[in-house]
C-alpha positions in Angstrom: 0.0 0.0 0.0 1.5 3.4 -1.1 1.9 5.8 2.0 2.7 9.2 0.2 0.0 11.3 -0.4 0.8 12.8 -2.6 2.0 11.6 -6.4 4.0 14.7 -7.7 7.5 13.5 -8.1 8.3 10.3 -9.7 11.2 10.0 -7.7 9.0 9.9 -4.6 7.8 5.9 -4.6 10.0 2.7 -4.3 10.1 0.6 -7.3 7.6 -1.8 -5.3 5.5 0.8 -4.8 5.5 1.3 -8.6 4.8 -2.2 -9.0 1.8 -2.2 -7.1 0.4 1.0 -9.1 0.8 -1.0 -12.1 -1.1 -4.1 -11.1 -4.0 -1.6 -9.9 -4.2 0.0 -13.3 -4.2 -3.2 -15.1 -7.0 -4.8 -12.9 -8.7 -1.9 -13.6 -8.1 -1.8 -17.5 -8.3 -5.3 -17.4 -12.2 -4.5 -16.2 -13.1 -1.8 -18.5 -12.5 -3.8 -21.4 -14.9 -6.1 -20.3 -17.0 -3.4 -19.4 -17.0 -3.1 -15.8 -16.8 0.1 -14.3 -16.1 -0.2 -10.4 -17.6 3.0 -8.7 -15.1 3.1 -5.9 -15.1 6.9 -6.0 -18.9 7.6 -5.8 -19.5 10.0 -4.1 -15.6 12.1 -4.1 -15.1 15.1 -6.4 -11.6 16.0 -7.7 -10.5 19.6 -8.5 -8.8 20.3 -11.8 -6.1 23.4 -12.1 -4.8 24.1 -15.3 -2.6 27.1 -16.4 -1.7 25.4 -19.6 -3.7 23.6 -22.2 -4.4 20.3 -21.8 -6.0 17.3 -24.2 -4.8 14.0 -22.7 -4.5 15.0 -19.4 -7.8 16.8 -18.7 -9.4 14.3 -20.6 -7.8 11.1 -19.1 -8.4 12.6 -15.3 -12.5 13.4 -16.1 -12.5 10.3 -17.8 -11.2 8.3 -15.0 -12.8 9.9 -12.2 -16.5 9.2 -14.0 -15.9 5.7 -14.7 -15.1 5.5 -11.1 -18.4 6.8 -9.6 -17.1 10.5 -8.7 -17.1 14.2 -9.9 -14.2 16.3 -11.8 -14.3 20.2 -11.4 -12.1 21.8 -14.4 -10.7 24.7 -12.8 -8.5 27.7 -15.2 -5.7 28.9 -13.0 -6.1 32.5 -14.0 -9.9 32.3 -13.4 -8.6 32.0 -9.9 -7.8 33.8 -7.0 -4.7 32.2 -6.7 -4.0 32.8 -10.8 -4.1 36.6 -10.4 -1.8 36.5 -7.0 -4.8 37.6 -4.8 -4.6 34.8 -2.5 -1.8 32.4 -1.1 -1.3 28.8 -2.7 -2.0 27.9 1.3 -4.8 29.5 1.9 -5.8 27.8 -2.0 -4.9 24.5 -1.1 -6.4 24.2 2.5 -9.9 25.9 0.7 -10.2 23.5 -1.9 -9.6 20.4 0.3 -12.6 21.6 2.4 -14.5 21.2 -0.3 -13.5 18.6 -2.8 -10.9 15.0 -2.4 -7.6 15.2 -4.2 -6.8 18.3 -6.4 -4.7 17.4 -9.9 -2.7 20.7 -11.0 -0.8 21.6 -14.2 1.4 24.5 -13.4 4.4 26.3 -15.2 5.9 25.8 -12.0 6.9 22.7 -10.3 7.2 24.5 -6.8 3.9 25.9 -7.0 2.7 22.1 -6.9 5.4 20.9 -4.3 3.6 24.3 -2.8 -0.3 22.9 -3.1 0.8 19.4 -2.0 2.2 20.6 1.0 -0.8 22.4 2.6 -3.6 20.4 1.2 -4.9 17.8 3.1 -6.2 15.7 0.2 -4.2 13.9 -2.5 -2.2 16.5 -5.2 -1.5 15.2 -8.7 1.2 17.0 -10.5 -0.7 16.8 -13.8 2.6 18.1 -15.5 4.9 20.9 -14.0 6.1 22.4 -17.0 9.6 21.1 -18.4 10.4 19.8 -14.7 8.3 16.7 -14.2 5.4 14.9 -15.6 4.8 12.1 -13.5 1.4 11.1 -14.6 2.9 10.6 -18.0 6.0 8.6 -17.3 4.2 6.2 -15.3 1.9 5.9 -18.1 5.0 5.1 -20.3 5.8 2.4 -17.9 2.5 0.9 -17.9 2.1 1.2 -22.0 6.0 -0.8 -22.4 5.1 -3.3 -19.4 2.0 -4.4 -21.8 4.3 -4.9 -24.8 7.4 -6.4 -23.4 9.5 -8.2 -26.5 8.8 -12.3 -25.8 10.3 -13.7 -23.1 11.8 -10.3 -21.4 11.6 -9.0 -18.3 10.7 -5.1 -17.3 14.7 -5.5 -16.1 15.9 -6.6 -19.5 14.0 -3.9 -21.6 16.2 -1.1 -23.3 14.6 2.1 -24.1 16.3 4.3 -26.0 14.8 8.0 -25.9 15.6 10.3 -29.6 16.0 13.9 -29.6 15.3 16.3 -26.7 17.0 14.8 -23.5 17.4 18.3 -21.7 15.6 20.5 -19.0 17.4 23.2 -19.6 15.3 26.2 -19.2 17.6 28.6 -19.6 17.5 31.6 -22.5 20.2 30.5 -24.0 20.1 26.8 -24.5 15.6 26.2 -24.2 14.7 22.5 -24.3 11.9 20.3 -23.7 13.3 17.5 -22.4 10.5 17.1 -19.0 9.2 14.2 -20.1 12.4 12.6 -20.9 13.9 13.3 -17.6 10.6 11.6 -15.5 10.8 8.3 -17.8 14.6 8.4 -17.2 14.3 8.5 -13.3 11.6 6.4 -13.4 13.1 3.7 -15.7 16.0 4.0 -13.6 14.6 2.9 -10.3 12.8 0.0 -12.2 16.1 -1.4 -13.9 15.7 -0.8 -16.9 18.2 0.1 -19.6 18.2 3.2 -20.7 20.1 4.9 -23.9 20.1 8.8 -24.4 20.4 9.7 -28.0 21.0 13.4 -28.1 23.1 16.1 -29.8 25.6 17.9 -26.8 23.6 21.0 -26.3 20.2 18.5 -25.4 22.1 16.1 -23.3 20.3 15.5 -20.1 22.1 18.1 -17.2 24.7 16.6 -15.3 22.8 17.1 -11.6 20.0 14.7 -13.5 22.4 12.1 -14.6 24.0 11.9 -11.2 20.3 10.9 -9.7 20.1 8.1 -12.4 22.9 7.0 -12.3 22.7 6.6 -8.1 19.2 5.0 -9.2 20.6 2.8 -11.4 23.1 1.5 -8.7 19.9 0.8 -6.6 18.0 -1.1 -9.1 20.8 -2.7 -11.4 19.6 -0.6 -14.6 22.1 1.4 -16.7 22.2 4.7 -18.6 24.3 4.9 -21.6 24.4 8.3 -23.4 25.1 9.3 -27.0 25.1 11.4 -29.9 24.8 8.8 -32.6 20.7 7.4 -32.3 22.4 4.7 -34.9 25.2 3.3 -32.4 22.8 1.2 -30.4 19.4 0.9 -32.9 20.2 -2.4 -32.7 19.9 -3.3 -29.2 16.5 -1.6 -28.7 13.1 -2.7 -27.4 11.2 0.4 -27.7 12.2 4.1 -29.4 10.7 6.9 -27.2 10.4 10.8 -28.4 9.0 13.9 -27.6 7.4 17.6 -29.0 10.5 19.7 -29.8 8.7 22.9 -29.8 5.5 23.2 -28.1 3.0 25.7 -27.5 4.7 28.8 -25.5 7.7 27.9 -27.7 7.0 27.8 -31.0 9.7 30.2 -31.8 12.5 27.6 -31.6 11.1 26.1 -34.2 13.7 27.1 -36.6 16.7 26.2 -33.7 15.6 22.6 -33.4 14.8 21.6 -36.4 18.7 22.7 -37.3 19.7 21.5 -33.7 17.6 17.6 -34.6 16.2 17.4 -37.9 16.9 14.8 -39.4 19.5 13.2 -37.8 17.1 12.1 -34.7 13.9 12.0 -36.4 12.1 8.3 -36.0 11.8 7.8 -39.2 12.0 4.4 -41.3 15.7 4.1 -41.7 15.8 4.0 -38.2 12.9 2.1 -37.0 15.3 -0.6 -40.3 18.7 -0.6 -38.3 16.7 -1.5 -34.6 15.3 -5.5 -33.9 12.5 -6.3 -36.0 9.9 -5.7 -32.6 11.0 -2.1 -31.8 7.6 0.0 -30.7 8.1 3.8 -31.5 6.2 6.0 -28.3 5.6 9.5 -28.2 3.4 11.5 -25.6 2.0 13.8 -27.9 0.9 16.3 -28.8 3.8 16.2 -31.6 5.0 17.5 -34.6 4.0 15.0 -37.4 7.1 14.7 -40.2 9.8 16.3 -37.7 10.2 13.8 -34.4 8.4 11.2 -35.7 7.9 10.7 -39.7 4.7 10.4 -40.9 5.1 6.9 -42.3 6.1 5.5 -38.7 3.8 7.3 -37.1 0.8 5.9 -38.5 2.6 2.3 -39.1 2.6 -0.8 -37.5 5.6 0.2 -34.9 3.7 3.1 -33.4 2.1 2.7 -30.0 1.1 6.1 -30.0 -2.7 6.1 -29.9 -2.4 3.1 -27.4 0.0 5.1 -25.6 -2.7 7.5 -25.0 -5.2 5.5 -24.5 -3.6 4.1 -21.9 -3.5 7.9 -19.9 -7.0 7.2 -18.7 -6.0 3.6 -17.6 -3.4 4.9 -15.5 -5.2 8.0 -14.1 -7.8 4.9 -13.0 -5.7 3.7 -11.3 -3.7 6.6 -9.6 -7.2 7.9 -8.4 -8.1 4.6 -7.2 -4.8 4.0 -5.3 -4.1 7.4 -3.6 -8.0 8.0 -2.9 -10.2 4.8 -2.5 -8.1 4.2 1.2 -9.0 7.3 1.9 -12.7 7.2 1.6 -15.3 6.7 4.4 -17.4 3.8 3.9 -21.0 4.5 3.8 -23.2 3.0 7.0 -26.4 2.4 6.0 -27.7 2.9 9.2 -26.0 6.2 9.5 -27.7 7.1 5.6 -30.6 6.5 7.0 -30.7 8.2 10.1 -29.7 11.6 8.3 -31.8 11.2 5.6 -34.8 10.6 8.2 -33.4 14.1 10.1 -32.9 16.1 6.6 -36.6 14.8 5.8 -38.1 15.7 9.1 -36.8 19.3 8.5 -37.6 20.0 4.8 -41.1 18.0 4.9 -44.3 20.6 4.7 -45.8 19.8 8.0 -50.2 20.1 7.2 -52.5 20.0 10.1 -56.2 18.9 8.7 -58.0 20.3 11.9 -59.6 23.4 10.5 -58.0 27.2 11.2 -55.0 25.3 12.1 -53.5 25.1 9.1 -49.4 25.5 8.2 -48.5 27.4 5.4 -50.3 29.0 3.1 -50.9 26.0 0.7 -54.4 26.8 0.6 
């Protein structure tokens, strides 16, 4: 049973802890399919804060909390107090637990989350902080390669190799997108996994985030290799990961990464040709058809993209269902009934049929 409250870091749960995540979402996939829908949430409401916009996410966290019996609350950040600096992201967080059961948030900034998380007293969800961290997504990532291991591998055998964008640097000078690349990285790490970081220098993943994989690594047995060549281990890959080199907010370096990655760490089919004949091609999306991905491999038989996002929802299933269902107070029905006996006696019209003596003017 996971203990944190919170899921906003992926470097926050052991790999156990991971493991046990991932059984819950399959059950719970496993169930949809055959469409069963297990209302464990009935009666909960979750409170969604965005500042950015959001397809998969949003979608995927509605989704999930419906199928599970509960309520979502889509909440724009600069609709907010909080959004126009009018109120504290204490005074926020401890509001908004009064009143709903776990709050996901998709902020610009990742200590703005850490922020929320720390004074609410219901379950945060970093629903993606920007370049920083997207949990929700890497886990997802995990779940979507643990459903199509190569035959006879283990998760401990698998090598990933990620194409393109391995960076968080936000500074002015050197802008990359590499968020998602860094959570699958520490992630992967911790579950001993293989992982192979195909990137020009100016992308590579920053040396304080290698030194945390590369301790995780230790831990778990995995291994990170790095490189500039995406050709010098194609053929030792299980699955070929990319992401959005320009997004929205940064469509201006358009121009820089295309010189900086086009095409020489594009997934394209000459590629997806030099890796083992089983290699998947995964990309969170939203992404830039013909540039990280071409579109012939995109849309082909290698592409685990649509499944990949598919599988968001599954995942957010099972994230609600793990962090909230402990949490929530089994209904008596002794107890329903005795308040619904004292709401009644209140709100019932009381009519005395003696004569003059009437209550309220129904007559």
């Amino acid at each position: 049973m996971i203990k944190k409250k919170d899921f906003v870091d992926v470097r926050d749960l052991t790999k156990d802890e991971y493991l046990e995540l991932l059984e819950v979402i399959r059950i719970l996939k496993e169930a949809d399919q055959k469409g069963i829908q297990l209302p464990l949430l009935k009666g909960q409401t979750i409170a969604l804060m965005f500042d950015q916009p959001s397809t998969r996410t949003r979608v995927s966290f509605e989704s999930a909390m419906d199928k599970l019996g509960g309520d979502a609350l889509y909440l724009e950040t600069k609709t907010m107090h909080v959004g126009e600096g009018r109120e504290t992201m204490k005074d926020t967080a401890l509001v908004i637990s009064g009143m709903c059961d776990a709050i996901e948030c998709r902020n610009e900034n990742h200590d703005a989350i850490v922020d929320l998380a720390k004074w609410a007293t219901v379950p945060v969800f970093n629903g993606m902080s920007s370049v920083c961290m997207h949990p929700t997504q890497a886990l997802c990532d995990l779940f979507t390669i643990m459903e199509n291991l190569p035959a006879g591998k283990k998760l401990e055998d698998v090598k990933v190799m990620w194409v393109g964008d391995n960076s968080a640097d936000t500074s002015e000078e050197n802008y990359h997108l590499g968020g998602v690349c860094r959570s699958d990285t520490f992630l992967f790490a911790k579950m001993g996994m293989t992982f192979i970081a195909a990137a020009p220098e100016r992308a590579k993943m920053l040396p304080e985030d290698v030194e945390i994989v590369e301790r995780f690594c230790k831990e778990s047995g995995g291994k990170y290799i790095q490189t500039d060549d995406p050709y010098e281990y194609a053929a030792d890959v299980d699955f070929l990961l990319t992401d959005a080199w320009w997004y929205h907010g940064s469509d201006h370096l358009k121009p820089q990464k295309l010189e900086e990655f086009f095409p020489k760490y594009s997934i394209n089919e000459e590629l997806i040709a030099a890796c083992p004949e089983w290699v998947k091609v995964m990309h969170p999306l939203p992404g830039n058809r013909g540039y990280e991905i071409s579109n012939e491999v995109w849309d082909g038989p290698h592409s685990l993209l649509m499944e990949q996002a598919a599988n968001r929802f599954h995942t957010q299933k099972g994230l609600l269902a793990a962090y909230m269902y402990p949490r929530v107070r089994k209904q008596q029905e002794a107890l329903q009934q005795y308040y619904t006996a004292q709401v009644e006696a209140l709100t019932t019209e009381t009519i005395d049929k003696v004569a003059g003596t009437h209550y309220g003017d129904w007559v």
